[in-house]
Each structure stands twice: as C-alpha cells, then as structure tokens.
N, C-alpha and C positions, 0 to 999 in steps of 0.2 A: 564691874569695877565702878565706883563711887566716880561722881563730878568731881568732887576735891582731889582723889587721887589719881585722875587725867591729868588735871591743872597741876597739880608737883609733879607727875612724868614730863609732862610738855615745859614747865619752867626747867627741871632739872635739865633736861634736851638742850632750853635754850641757853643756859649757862652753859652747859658742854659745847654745843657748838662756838659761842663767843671766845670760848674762851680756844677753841681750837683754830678759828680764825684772826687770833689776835686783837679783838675787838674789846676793849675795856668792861668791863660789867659795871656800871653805874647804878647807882639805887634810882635813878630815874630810866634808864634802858632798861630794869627789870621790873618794873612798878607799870609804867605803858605797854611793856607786855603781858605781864600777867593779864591787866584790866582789856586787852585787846584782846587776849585769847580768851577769857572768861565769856565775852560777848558772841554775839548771832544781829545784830543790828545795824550793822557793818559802820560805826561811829563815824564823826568827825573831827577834827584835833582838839576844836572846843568843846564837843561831850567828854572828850576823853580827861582835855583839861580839867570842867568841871567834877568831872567822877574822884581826883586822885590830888584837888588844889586842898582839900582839909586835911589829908593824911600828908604831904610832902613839904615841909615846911618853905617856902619861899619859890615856888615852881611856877614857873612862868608859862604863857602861853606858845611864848618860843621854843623855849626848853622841849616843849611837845612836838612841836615841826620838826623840830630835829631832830628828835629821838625815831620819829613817826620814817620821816625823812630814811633815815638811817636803819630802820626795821627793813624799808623797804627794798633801800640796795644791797642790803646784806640777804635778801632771801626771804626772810621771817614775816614778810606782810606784802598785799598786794593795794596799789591802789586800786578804788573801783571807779571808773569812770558813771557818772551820774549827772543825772539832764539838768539838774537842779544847779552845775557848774561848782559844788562845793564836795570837796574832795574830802572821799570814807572811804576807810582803811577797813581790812578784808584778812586775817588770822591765818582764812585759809588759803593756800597759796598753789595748790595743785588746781591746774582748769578748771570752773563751773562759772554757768551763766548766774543771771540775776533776775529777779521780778519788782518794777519799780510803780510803787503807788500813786499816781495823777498827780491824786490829792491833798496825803500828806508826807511823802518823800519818802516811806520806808523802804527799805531795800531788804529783798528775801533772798536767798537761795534758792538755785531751781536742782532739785535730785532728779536729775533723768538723763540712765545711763546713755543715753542714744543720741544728747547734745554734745559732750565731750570727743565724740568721736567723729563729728561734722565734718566733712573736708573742704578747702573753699573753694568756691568754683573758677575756674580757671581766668576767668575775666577780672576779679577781683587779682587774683598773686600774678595775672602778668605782668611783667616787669619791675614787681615789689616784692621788695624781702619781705615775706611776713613773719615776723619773733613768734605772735601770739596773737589771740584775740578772745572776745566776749562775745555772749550777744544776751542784749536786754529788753524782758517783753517790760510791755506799760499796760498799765489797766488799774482797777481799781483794787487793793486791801481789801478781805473779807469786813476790818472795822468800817472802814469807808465808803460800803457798800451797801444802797439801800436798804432796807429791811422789806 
C-alpha cells in the first residue's frame, strides 16, 4: 500500500472516529492532523504552524494549541515529553520510547519490541498510580555524530 493511501485510510479513520465521538471536523482539526500524521519528527505547534500558515488562510498560532490541545485528549496524539521543555506531538499513540539528540533536539522512535513490555519496578509504582509512561535514551543523531 502507497504513503498516500495510509494517509486517506488514517484521515478517513479520523473523520470516522470524530465524528463518532461528537467532535466537530473543523478544516483546522483536519489540516493538523493530516500534517501530524504525515510526519516521523515528532513536531512542535510551531513547526506545525509553520507547515500549514500558507495553505489556511488566517490560522493562528493558537488555533494550533488547540487543535494539538484537542488531538491529544481525544486519543489521536500523544504529547512527547522532551528535555528541550518544548512540547512535540507524537501521531503515534500506542506505547513506544524515544531517542533524543544532545545536539540538535531531534526526536526518533525507538522499535524494540522488548521496551514496550518493561514492567516498573516496584519501587517506582509504590504507592503511585501509574496511567503510563516513556522512556528516553540521549545521545548523539547519526547527523550529529562525528564523522
């Protein structure tokens, strides 16, 4: 199956689902997803801004927190916590870690089926609810990585 015909199953999904949970479809709630799901880079409201301010005529930086905002309580996005203190949004929403660049902030994906299955250790969930969690290695980008 083609990139493009992931991205119409996964829009059409998420018009199906919005619309099953009562959630208005807005050409701005479908425009920051599309440009969210299309991505691997795990953005920030401002890239996202950036990417979608020449296609949407009069869209503001707000208009994106909220949307973003709103992805994320509904299911559809996770925030990723990041050292850097600036808050990227994550498409994917089923558990996976992250690999975070020193140098110049990129955030990756970590595929390794044997992280999602970590259990925490007992010291940690005594006496805390735990919902969920991450975990994020640091180190250097193959770009930012001597040669």
């Amino acid at each position: 199956m083609e990139h493009g015909e992931v991205g119409t199953q996964r829009q059409s999904w998420f018009e199906a689902q919005c619309r099953e949970r009562g959630l208005a479809l807005t050409i701005q709630r479908r425009a920051v997803f599309e440009e969210l799901d299309g991505r691997r880079d795990h953005p920030t409201a401002d890239q996202i801004y950036e990417a979608l301010k020449r296609r949407l005529a009069g869209l503001s930086r707000t208009t994106i927190y909220r949307v973003l905002e709103t992805l994320v309580e509904a299911g559809f996005a996770r925030r990723v916590h990041h050292p850097d203190a600036v808050a990227r949004f994550d498409p994917m929403t089923e558990r996976h870690h992250h690999m975070v660049c020193d140098r110049c902030g990129s955030v990756h994906d970590v595929a390794d089926a044997s992280l999602p299955a970590l259990s925490l250790p007992p010291v940690v969930a005594a006496g805390f609810s735990v919902r969920d969690y991450s975990i994020s290695f640091t180190g250097l980008c193959p770009d930012c990585q001597p040669s």
